[in-house]
N, C-alpha and C positions, 0 to 999 in steps of 0.2 A: 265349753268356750275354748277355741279352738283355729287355730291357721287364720291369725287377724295382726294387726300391729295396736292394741289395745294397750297404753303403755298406766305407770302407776304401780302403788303399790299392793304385794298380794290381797286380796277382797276379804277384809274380817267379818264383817255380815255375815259370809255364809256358813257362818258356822252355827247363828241362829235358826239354819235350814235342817232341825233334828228329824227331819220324817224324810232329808234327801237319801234316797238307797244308792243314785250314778251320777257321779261326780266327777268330771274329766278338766280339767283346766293346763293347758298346753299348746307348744307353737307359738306363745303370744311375745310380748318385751314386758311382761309382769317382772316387778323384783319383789325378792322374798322380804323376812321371813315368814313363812307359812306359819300362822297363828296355831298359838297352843290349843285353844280355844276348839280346835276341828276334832280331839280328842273326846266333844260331846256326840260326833253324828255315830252313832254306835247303832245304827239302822244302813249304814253303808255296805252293799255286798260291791261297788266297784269303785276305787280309788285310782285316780289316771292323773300327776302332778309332773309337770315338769318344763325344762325351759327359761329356769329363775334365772336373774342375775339380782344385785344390791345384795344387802345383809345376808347373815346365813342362817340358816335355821337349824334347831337339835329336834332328836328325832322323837321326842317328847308330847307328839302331836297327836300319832295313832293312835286311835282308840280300840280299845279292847274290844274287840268284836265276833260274835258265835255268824255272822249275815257275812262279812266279809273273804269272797272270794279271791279277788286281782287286785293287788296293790301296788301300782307303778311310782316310783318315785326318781324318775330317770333323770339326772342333771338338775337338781333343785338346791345344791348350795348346802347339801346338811352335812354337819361338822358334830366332831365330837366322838364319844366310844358308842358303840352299840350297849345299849343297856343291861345290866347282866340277868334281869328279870325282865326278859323282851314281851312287848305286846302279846297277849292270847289271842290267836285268830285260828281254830282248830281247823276250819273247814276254806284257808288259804290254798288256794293249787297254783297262782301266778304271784311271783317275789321279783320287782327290779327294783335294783337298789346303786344301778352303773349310775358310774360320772358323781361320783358325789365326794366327800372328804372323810367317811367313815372310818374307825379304827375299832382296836380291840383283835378276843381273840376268835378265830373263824368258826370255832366251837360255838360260839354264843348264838349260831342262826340253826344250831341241829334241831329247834324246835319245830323249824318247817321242814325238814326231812321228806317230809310226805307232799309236799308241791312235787307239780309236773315241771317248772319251770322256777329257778333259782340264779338269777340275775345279780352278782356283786362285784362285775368288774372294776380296774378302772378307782379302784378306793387305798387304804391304807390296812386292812385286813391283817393280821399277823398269825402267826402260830402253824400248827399243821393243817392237813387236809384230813380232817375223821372220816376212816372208812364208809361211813352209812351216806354219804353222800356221792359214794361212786356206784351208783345201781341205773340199770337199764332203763328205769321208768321216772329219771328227773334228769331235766336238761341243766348241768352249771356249768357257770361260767363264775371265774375267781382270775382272768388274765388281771394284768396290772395290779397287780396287789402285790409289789415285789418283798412283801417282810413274810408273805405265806412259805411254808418248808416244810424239808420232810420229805416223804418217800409217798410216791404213790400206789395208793395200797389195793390195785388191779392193775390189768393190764390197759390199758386207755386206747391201745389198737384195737377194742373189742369192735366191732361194729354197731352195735347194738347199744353203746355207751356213749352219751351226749356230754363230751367237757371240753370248757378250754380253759388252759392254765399255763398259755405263753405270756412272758413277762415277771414270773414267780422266782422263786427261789427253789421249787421243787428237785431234789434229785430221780430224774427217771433213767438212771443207769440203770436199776434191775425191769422197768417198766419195757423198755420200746430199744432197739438196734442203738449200736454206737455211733454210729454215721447220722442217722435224726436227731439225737443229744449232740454230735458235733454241729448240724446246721443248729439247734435251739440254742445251744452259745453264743452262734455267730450272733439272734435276733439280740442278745444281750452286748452285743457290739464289742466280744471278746478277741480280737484280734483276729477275726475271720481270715482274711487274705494271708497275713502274714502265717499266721501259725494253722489254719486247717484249711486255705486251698492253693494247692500250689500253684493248677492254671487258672486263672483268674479269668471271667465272662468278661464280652465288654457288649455283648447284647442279648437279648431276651423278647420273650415275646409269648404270648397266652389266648386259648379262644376260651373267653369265660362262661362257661357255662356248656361248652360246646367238645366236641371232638377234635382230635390233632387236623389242621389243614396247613397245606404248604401253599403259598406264593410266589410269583416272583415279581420285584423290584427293584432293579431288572434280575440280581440273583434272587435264589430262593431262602422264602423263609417262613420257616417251621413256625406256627402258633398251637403251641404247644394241647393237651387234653388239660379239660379243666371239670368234669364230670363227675368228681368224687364229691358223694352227697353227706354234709359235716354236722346233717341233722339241725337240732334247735343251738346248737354251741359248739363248736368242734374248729379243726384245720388240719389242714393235710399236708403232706410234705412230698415234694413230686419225687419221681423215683430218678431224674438227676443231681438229686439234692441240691439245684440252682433257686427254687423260689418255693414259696407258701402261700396258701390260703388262709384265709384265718375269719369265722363269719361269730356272730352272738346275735341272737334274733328269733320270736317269733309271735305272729299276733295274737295275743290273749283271748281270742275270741274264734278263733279260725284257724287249723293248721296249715300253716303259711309253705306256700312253695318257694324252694329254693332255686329251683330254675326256669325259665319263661324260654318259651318257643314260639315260631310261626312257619307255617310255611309258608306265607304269603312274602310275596317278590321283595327283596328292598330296593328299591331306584335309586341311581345317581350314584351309585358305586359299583366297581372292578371285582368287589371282594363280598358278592353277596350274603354268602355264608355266614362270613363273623357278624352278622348281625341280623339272623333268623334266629342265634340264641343267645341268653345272657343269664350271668348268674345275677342273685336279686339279693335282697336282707329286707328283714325289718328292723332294724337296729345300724347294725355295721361290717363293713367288710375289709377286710386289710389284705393286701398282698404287700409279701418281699420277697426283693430280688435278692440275693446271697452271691458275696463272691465274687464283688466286679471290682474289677481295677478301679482304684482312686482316678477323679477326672470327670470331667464334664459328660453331660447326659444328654437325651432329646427323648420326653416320656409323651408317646401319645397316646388319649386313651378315646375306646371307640365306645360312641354310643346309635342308638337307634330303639325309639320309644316303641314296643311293639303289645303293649298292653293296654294303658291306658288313654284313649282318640286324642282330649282335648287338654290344650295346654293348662300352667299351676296347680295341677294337680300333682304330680310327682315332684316333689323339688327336695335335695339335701345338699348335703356340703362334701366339698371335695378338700383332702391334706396332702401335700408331698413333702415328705419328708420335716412333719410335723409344720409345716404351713400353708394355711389357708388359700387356695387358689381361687375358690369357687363358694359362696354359699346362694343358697336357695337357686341351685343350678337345675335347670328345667332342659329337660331331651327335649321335649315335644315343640317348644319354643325355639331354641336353638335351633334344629334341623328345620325349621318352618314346616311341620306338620307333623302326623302319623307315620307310623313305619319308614319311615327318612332317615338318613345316618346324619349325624355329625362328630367330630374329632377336638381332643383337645390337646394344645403341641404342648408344652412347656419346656424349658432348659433347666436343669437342676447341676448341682456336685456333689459330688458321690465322694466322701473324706476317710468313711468308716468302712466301706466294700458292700453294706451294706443301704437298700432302697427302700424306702416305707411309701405305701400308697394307699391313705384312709377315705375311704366311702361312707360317709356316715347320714342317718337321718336326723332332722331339726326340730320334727315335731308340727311340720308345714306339710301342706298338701292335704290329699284327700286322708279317708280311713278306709274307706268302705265302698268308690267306683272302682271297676266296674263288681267288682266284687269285696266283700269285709278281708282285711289286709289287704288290699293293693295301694301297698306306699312301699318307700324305701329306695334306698339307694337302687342301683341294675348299671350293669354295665356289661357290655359287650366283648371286649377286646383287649389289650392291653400290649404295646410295643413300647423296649427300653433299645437305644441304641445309642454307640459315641458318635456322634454330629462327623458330619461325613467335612474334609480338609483339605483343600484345593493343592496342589504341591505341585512341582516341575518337575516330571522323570525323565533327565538326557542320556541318549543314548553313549555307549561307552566313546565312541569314534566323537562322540559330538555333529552325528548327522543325523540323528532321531532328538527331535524334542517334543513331546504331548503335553498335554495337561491331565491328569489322571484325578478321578475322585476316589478320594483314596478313604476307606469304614475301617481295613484289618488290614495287620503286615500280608496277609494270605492274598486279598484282592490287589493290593499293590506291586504285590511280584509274580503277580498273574497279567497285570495292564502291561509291567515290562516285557512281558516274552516277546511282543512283535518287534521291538526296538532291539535285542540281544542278536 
C-alpha cells in the first residue's frame, strides 16, 4: 500500500496477517503509531514503513526474525533509545532507520555490521563511530546525528568506502586535507566567510551529473563537473572548495544508478546539454554552496524528465535552505512532457555564507517503471546567482549616462569603460 492519499490511523489488523513475508506500507497520509502487535509477523523477509505523521511509535515492534532481509523504516515517527538487546535478524542486508527520533549509543546497531546497506541519518545517535562499520562492503550513512564523535578510524577518501557523516561531530583532522575540514566547518555554519574565506562567491553554478560546460548569458558561465560517483552514501567536495554534494540512497532491490543520461535532443532550450544528464537518488540529495557573501540570492534549478515518459510517477519534495518550496514536484508535468526542460527560479538570503538545497523523496511515485528503482529525486542543473540591480553609471563630464545591469563590481566597471 502505496503512492495514495489513504488517510487514518496505522492498520492494526495487519498484524493478524502471520503468514505475510512483503509488507510495504508508504507514501500514504497514514498516522502512526505502528502497533506493537507487528512484532508477531516473524514470517517477514520484507518490511518497507514509512511516511507516518500523528503519534509516535518505539521501536519495540520488530520482530525477531531468521526470514527478514530489508527493513525500511524511513520517516515513521520512532522515538526513544535503540534497545540495548536489539531485534535478531541475522540474515538482514538492508537497515533504514533515517528521519526518525532515535537515540542511544551508535554501538548498539554493530549487530548488523554485516548489511550491505546501514541507513541511520537524520536521528539523535550519540557516542563514536566503531571501526567495523568503515569497510568497503557496507554503505552508511550516520549524517545528522550531531551527538556522534570521535575520529574516524579510515581514511573515508577511499574510494571504495561508502559513508556520510556530514553534520556529525566527528573529528577528520587525521582522516581527509585541512582545506575539506575547513569547508565541513563551514556546513556547521562556523563562521565560513568571516573566518575561512576571505573572497567570498556571490555566484555558482553546477552540471549535475554532467561534465564542466560553459555558457553565455550574455557573459560566460562555467557549470561546473558534477561526475564524482558518492556510491550508496557519500559526498564530495569540489576541488574549489565552493560547494558539496552530499547523496544517501539506494534501492533495496536493485543497484540503483546514480546518474541518468540521454542522448536524445532536449527541445525548447539554448542549453541542451544541462539536461542530457542529471544526477538521481533514491533517498536524497543535498548540495551547498560555501562561501557566499551575506545577501540576497536567485537559485534556479534545471530539470528535464529524461527517464521515466509519463507523468506522477516521479514526484519528491524540494528545500531551500531548510524550507519547503515544492512537494510532490513532478518534471514530467511541469515541463508538459518527456524529455522537456523546466526551471525552478526562487529568491532566497543567504545570512550564514552558507546555501542548502534539499532534494528529497516522499515515498510517492512509482517503484519499479520503467525499471525496479526508478523513483527519486533527479535534477539536472543547478545556478546560484546575486539578482542582477538596475543603477545609473554617469559618465565623469556628465555627458555619458547608461543604465547598466550591473551582477559584480567586475562587470560594472567593465559597462563604464565606453563612458571613461
Amino acid at each position: 500500500m502505496f503512492d495514495n492519499y489513504i488517510e487514518g490511523l496505522f492498520p492494526d489488523f495487519i498484524a493478524n496477517f502471520t503468514n505475510l513475508t512483503d509488507l510495504r506500507i508508504y507514501g500514504m497520509k497514514l498516522q502512526g503509531p505502528i502497533p506493537k502487535q507487528f512484532s508477531n509477523l516473524i514470517n517477514l523477509k520484507y518490511l518497507m514503513l514509512g511516511d507516518l505523521d500523528g503519534a509516535n511509535s518505539t521501536i519495540d515492534f520488530i520482530p525477531d526474525s531468521a526470514n527478514l532481509s530489508i527493513l525500511s523504516l524511513r520517516k515513521c515517527g520512532i522515538i526513544g533509545q535503540f534497545p540495548s538487546t536489539p531485534p535478531t535478524l541475522p540474515n538482514l542486508t538492508y537497515l533504514d532507520l533515517r528521519s526518525n527520533n532515535l537515540s542511544g549509543q551508535l554501538q548498539l546497531l554493530l549487530p548488523y555490521k554485516s548489511s550491505r546497506y546501514l541507513y541511520a541519518g537524520d536521528n539523535d545517535f550519540s557516542g563514536h563511530l566503531p571501526a567495523e562499520f568503515i569497510q568497503p562492503s557496507l554503505a552508511l550513512d550516520i549524517s545528522y546525528n550531531p551527538f556522534i564523535n570521535g575520529l574516524l578510524p579510515n581514511n573515508p577518501t577511499d574510494r571504495k568506502l561508502s559513508v556520510n557523516y556530514i553534520g556529525t561531530a566527528i573529528d577528520t583532522s587525521r582522516a581527509i586535507n585541512s582545506e575539506n575540514l575547513t569547508l565541513l566547518n563551514c556546513l556547521h555554519m562556523k563562521e565560513c566567510n568571516r573566518k575561512y574565506y576571505a573572497n567570498a562567491i556571490t555566484s555558482f553554478a553546477v552540471n549535475c551529473g554532467g561534465k564542466q560546460t560553459i555558457y553565455s548569458d550574455p557573459l560566460p558561465i562555467r557549470f561546473d563537473d558534477d561526475t564524482t560517483d558518492l556510491g550508496a552514501a557519500g559526498f564530495h567536495v569540489n576541488t574549489s572548495m565552493q560547494w558539496v554534494v552530499s547523496h544517501v540512497g539506494s534501492d533495496p532491490f536493485r543497484e540503483s544508478p546514480r546518474f541518468v543520461n540521454t542522448s536524445q535532443v532536449i527541445l525548447g532550450t539554448d542549453m541542451p546539454e544541462l539536461y542530457q544528464t542529471a544526477r538521481t537518488s533514491r533517498s536524497a540529495l543535498w548540495y551547498y554552496i560555501v562561501g557566499l557573501s551575506n545577501g540576497k540570492y536567485t537559485v534556479q534549478l534545471f530539470f528535464a524528465e529524461i527517464v521515466i515518459e509519463k507523468p506522477g510517477k516521479r514526484l519528491f519534495n524540494i528545500d531551500i535552505q531548510d524550507r519547503n518550496i515544492k512537494t510532490d514536484f513532478d518534471i514530467t508535468k511541469e515541463a508538459g512532457g518527456f524529455r522537456r526542460p523546466t526551471n525552478i527560479t526562487y529568491e532566497v538570503t543567504v545570512v550564514n555564507s552558507v546555501l542548502k538545497i534539499h532534494l528529497h523523496w516522499n515515498g510517492r511515485g512509482t517503484c519499479c517503471i520503467p525499471y525496479e528503482g526508478a523513483y527519486g529525486p533527479l535534477v539536472s542543473a543547478i545556478r546560484v546567482f546575486a539578482p542582477k540591480v538596475r543603477t545609473t553609471a554617469p559618465h565623469q563630464h556628465g555627458q555619458c549616462l547608461r543604465q547598466v545591469m550591473m551582477t559584480s563590481e567586475e562587470e560594472w566597471l567593465q559597462a563604464l569603460q565606453p563612458c571613461v
